[in-house]
ZALUM-929194 format. One record per residue (C-alpha): x, y, z. Coordinates in steps of 0.05 Angstrom, whole numbers, padded with zeros to 5 digits, always signed. Layout:
N
XYZ...
This chain:
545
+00992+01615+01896+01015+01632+01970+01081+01662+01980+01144+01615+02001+01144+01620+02075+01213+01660+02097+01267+01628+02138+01266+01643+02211+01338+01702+02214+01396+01687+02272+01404+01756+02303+01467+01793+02301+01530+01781+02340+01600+01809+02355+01653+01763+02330+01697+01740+02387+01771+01772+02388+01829+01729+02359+01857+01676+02407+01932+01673+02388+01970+01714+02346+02033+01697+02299+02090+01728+02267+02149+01726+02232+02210+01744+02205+02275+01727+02171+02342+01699+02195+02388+01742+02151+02464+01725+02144+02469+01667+02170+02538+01633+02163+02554+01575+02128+02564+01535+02204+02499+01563+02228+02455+01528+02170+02493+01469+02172+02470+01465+02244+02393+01474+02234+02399+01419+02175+02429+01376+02223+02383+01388+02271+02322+01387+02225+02339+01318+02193+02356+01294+02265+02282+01306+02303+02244+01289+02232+02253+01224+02239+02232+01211+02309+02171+01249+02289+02144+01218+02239+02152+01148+02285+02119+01185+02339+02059+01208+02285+02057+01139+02265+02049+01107+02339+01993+01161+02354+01950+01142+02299+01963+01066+02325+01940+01084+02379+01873+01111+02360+01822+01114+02406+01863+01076+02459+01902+01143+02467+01922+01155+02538+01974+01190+02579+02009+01125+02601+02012+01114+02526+02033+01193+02517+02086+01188+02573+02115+01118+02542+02126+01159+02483+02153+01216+02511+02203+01177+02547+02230+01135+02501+02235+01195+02451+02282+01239+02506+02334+01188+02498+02336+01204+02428+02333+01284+02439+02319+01314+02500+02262+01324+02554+02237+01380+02516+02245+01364+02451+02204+01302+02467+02150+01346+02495+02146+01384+02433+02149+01323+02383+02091+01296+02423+02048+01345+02424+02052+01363+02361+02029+01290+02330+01972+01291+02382+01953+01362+02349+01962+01332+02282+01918+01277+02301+01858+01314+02323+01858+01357+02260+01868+01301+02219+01800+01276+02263+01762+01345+02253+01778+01338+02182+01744+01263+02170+01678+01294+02208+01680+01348+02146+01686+01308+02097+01633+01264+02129+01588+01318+02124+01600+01326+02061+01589+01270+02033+01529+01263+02072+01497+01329+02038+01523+01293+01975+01470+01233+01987+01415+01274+02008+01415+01320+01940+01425+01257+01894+01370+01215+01934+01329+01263+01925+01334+01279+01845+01335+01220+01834+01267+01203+01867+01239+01262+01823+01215+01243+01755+01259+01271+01698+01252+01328+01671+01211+01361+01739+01240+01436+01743+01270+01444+01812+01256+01510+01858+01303+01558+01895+01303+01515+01952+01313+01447+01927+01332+01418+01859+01297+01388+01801+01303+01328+01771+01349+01302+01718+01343+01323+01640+01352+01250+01620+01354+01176+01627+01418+01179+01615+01445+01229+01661+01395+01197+01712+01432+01131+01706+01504+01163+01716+01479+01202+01774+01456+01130+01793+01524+01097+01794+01556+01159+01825+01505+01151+01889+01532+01079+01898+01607+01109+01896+01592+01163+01946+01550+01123+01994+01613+01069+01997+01660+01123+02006+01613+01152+02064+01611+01079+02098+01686+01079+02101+01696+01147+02119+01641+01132+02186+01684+01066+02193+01740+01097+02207+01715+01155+02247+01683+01101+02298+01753+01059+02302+01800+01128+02305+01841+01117+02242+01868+01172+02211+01899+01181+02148+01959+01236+02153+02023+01250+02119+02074+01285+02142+02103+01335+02091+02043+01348+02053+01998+01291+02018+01999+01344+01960+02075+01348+01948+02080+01274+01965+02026+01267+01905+02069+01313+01860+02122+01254+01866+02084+01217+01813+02075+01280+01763+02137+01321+01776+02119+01351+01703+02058+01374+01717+02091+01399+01782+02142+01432+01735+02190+01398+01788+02265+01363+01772+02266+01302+01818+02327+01341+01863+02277+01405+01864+02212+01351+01895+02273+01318+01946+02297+01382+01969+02228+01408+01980+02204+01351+02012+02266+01337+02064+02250+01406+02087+02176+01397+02099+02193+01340+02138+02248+01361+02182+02217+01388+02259+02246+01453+02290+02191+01479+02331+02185+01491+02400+02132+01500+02449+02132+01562+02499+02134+01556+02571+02106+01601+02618+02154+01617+02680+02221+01600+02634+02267+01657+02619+02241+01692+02563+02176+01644+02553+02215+01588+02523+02282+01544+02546+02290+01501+02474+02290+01555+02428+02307+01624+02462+02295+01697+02436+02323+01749+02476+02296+01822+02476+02351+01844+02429+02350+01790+02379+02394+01749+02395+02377+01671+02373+02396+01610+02412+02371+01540+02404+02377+01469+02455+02414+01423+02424+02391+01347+02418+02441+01307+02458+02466+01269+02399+02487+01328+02371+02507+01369+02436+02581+01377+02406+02568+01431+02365+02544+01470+02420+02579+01542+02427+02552+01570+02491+02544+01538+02551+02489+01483+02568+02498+01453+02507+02464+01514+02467+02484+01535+02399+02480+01613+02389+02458+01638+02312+02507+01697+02281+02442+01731+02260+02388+01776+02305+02309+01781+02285+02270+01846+02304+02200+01827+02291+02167+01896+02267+02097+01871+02266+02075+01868+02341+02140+01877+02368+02122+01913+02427+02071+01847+02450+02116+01798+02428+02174+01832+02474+02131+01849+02533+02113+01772+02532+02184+01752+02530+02204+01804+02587+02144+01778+02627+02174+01711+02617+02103+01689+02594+02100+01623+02532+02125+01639+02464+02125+01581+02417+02181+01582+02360+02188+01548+02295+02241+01552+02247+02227+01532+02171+02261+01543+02114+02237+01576+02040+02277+01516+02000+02250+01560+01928+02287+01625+01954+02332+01598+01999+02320+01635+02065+02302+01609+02128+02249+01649+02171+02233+01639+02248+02159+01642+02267+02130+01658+02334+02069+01658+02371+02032+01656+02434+01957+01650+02458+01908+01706+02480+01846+01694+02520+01788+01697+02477+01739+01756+02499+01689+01802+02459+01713+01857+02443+01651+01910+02463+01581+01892+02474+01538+01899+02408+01494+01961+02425+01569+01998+02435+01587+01977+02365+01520+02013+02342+01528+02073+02374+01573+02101+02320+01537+02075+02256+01570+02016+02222+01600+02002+02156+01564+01948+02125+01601+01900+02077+01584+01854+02025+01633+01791+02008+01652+01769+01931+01688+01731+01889+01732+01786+01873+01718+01849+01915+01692+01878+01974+01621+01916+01975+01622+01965+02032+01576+02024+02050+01586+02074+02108+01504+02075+02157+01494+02125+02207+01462+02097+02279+01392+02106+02240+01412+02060+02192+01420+02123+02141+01473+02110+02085+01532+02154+02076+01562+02182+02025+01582+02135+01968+01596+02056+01963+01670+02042+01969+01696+01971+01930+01762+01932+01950+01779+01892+01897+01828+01832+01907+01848+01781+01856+01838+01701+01884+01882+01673+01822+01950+01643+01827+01987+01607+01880+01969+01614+01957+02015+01662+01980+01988+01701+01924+01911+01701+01952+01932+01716+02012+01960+01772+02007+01910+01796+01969+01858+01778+02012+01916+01820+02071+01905+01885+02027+01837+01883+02016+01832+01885+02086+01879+01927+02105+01845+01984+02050+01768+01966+02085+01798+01976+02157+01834+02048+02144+01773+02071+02103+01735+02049+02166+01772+02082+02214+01778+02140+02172+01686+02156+02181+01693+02145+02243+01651+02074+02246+01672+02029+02315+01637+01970+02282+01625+01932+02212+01583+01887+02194+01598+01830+02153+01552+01763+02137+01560+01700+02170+01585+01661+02105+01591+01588+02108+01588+01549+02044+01622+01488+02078+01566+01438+02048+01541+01479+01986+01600+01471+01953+01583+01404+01913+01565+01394+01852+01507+01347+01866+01464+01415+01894+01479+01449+01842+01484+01408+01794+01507+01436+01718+01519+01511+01743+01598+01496+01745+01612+01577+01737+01573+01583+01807+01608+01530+01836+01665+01559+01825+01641+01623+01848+01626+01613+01911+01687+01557+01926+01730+01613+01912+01705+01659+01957+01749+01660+02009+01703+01649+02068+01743+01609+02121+01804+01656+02115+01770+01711+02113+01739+01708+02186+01804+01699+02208+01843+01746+02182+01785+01803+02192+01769+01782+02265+01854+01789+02275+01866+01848+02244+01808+01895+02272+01829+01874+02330+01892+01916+02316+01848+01986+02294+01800+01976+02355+01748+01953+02303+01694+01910+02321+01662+01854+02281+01583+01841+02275+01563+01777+02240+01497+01770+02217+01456+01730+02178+01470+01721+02103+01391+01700+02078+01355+01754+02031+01406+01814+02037+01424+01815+01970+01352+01810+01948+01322+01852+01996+01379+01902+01983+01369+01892+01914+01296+01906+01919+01290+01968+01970+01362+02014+01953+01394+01997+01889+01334+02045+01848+01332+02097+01907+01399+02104+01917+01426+02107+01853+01438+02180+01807+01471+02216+01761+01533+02219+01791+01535+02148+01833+01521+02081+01805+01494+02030+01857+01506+01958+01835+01469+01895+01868+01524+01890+01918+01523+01959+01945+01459+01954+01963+01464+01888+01997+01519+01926+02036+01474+01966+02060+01422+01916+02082+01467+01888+02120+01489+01947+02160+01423+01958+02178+01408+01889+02197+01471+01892+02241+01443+01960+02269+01378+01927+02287+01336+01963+02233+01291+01931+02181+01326+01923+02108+01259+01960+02078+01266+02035+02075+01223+02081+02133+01155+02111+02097+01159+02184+02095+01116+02220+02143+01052+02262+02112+01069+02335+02090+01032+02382+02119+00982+02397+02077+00963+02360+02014+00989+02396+01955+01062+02396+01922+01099+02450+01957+01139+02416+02003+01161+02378+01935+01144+02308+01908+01109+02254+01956+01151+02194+01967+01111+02160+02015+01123+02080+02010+01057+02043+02010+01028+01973+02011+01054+01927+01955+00987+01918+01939+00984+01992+01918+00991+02006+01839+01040+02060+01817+01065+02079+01889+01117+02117+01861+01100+02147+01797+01098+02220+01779+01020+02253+01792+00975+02263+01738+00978+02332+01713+00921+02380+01729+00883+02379+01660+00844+02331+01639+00859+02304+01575+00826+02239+01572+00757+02276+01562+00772+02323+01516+00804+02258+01469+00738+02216+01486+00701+02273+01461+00732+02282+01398+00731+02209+01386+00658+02218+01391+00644+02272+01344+00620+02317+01400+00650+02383+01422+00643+02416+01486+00654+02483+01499+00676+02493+01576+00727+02530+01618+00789+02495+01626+00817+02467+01692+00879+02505+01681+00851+02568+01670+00795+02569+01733+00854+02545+01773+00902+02606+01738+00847+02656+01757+00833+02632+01834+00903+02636+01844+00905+02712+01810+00849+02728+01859+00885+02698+01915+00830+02639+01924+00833+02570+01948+00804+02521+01883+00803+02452+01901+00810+02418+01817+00755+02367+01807+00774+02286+01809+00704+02267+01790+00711+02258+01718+00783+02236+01721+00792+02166+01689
């Protein structure tokens, strides 16, 4: 039986830097007049923006900017020139990811058809191979896997019909909180709690930077020390406090967390984008901003070899990572991260933040410029039609946290000077398996199958093979320079086993056995005497079995 033919590897490549950065923080003590004003304001612009969203995915493919400026301008009588701008743009950007998001889920459902066509051309009962599937146990699961093809294949006609005629299917406030409406129980929600919540997920307070405006933004306005001041809609241009119809906040924000870029941007008068939301479950409302950076690589890829690399494996619930010299050498002892992927999404995240945060000191602190991290996409193996029953490893890899992970890692070495190398996921944890778990493991360190797929892929970042170097010859052929490790063929038997011992004992049994008794001088002892006379003795191999 030939061996499966191996998949042809994407070389390694350094991740491209972050293109925009965010962040946040809270507006403390506001007064009573100041969060009347952002309610009013909020529950003013919602509207008009969900009839804007509405009229954009009308509009469809017949999208245009006469269509965009008839919108615009009959939204400024409502609100403002700039307020229009920003309602506008932001239901075109909902739009297109509502767009992106049907060409997913077409894929999906596409991979879906393929892996039930194909089982169910199979005959039942066939046993499936690491590449592809088997068939089905039984007629009867064969017939429901049937009936489900039909249901996916109409679901996949409608999903291409409404790709090709541009209709989108959006909601604004969240098509999961809307949902909730129906089971506020299982929602543990009071029907006030779901309003509330979903008033504020509708209402629009974000604003769009502008480049050349004082302080990167004329509609909602941060000044270097804090203070907060918002455009009014001209409805509501009466409650202004300042001058050109502005409304000045009690409070001040001092964003910690890249303060110094945010105010060089602001002093530069370069675009900051604002958005104000509010936390209806703890009652505080938080102002957001964020601006664009120009996507470059960070350092060329032989640069991020130079200093070794810190190879890391991704799982379901920790972080694999081993420090590799520029020889591809590992260092020291595996290091796990461990983060916990249960409970809400604020939760995960911040795990996932930690996790990260923990990998990227450790990094910096061996002195790696680099780590290397697999290319992990499990965008279409996440159905249940590839893999079939196996529900635990279903859920194993859909809650790895793939998606956010390259975004969060890419952002946040960007902060220690830390470099990214992606490289390609197929065989490490085999190979790694296969080649460094056994060797690298002792009495005092336990390797585990993720350690040592850390390590292959550090050196598959560093441009090594995964398989271990053979050891050079000794220089001469007997045990003094210590054990011979040298790695041969596969073919070879025993490659690693200890070496037979000097005397022969299979003769001297095969003798006995035989009724026969020979009287001779001993290996051991012609060998103990040429070494008392200070002689070379080569032992005999002849009669060795």
């Amino acid at each position: 039986m030939s061996e499966r033919p191996l998949r042809a590897l994407d070389g390694p490549f350094v991740a491209l830097g972050p293109s925009g950065v965010a962040v946040r923080d809270r507006l403390k003590h506001l007064t009573p007049e100041d969060e009347k004003v952002l309610r009013l304001i909020g529950e003013h612009l919602g509207s008009p923006a969900s009839q804007d969203l509405a009229a954009r995915c009308a509009d469809g493919l017949d999208h245009n900017n006469d269509t965009w400026a008839a919108r615009k301008q009959g939204l400024t009588a409502k609100s403002s020139s700039r307020w229009a701008g920003s309602i506008t743009k932001s239901a075109h950007d909902q739009w297109a990811l509502s767009r992106r998001c049907r060409r997913a889920h077409i894929h999906n459902l596409e991979a879906g058809v393929r892996t039930l066509k194909h089982r169910l051309s199979l005959p039942i009962g066939e046993k499936g191979t690491k590449r592809a599937p088997g068939g089905y146990r039984s007629k009867g699961e064969w017939f429901d896997k049937s009936r489900r093809l039909h249901v996916l294949e109409h679901r996949l006609d409608a999903a291409r019909a409404d790709r090709e005629a541009g209709v989108v299917h959006v909601v604004r406030g969240g098509r999961r909180l809307l949902n909730n409406r129906h089971n506020l129980k299982a929602a543990q929600l009071t029907e006030i709690e779901w309003k509330q919540l979903w008033e504020a997920e509708r209402w629009f307070l974000a604003a769009d930077g502008e480049s050349g405006k004082r302080f990167g933004n004329e509609t909602i306005r941060v000044t270097p020390d804090g203070e907060v001041s918002i455009k009014l809609p001209a409805p509501l241009a009466h409650l202004a406090d300042s001058k050109h119809g502005r409304y000045v906040f009690s409070c001040k924000v001092a964003f910690t967390h890249r303060g110094a870029e945010w105010r060089d941007r602001i002093t530069g008068n370069r675009a900051v984008a604002y958005r104000i939301h509010l936390d209806v479950a703890r009652g505080r409302w938080c102002l957001t901003a964020s601006w664009t950076r120009p996507v470059v690589q960070t350092i060329p890829l032989a640069t991020a070899r130079a200093e070794g690399m810190v190879g890391v494996d991704t799982n379901a619930d920790h972080f694999a990572a081993y420090r590799l010299d520029p020889y591809g050498n590992p260092m020291g002892d595996p290091r796990r991260f461990h983060y916990d992927l249960s409970g809400p999404a604020d939760h995960r995240d911040a795990q996932i933040r930690h996790a990260l945060t923990q990998l990227l000191h450790w990094t910096k602190h061996t002195g790696a410029k680099a780590i290397a991290i697999e290319n992990l996409d499990f965008a279409a193996e996440k159905t249940r039609e590839k893999h079939g029953r196996r529900k635990r490893f279903r859920q194993l890899i859909s809650g790895m946290p793939t998606g956010k992970l390259k975004a969060r890692i890419v952002s946040m070495a960007a902060d220690h000077g830390i470099a990214i190398v992606a490289v390609d996921p197929a065989y490490t944890s085999m190979w790694g398996d296969e080649h460094w778990r056994k060797p690298l493991t002792s009495k005092t360190r336990n390797m585990t199958r993720h350690d040592a797929a850390s390590v292959a892929i550090g050196r598959r970042a560093i441009g090594h093979p995964i398989r271990r170097r053979t050891a050079p010859p000794q220089h001469h052929r007997s045990d003094g320079a210590g054990h011979r490790t040298v790695q041969a063929e596969p073919v070879a038997q025993g490659r690693e086993e200890t070496r037979h011992p000097v005397t022969d004992r299979s003769r001297e049994l095969r003798h006995r056995a035989e009724g026969t008794r020979t009287r001779a001088t001993s290996a051991s002892n012609t060998v103990r005497d040429a070494r008392s006379a200070r002689t070379w003795v080569q032992s005999s191999l002849l009669d060795t079995v």
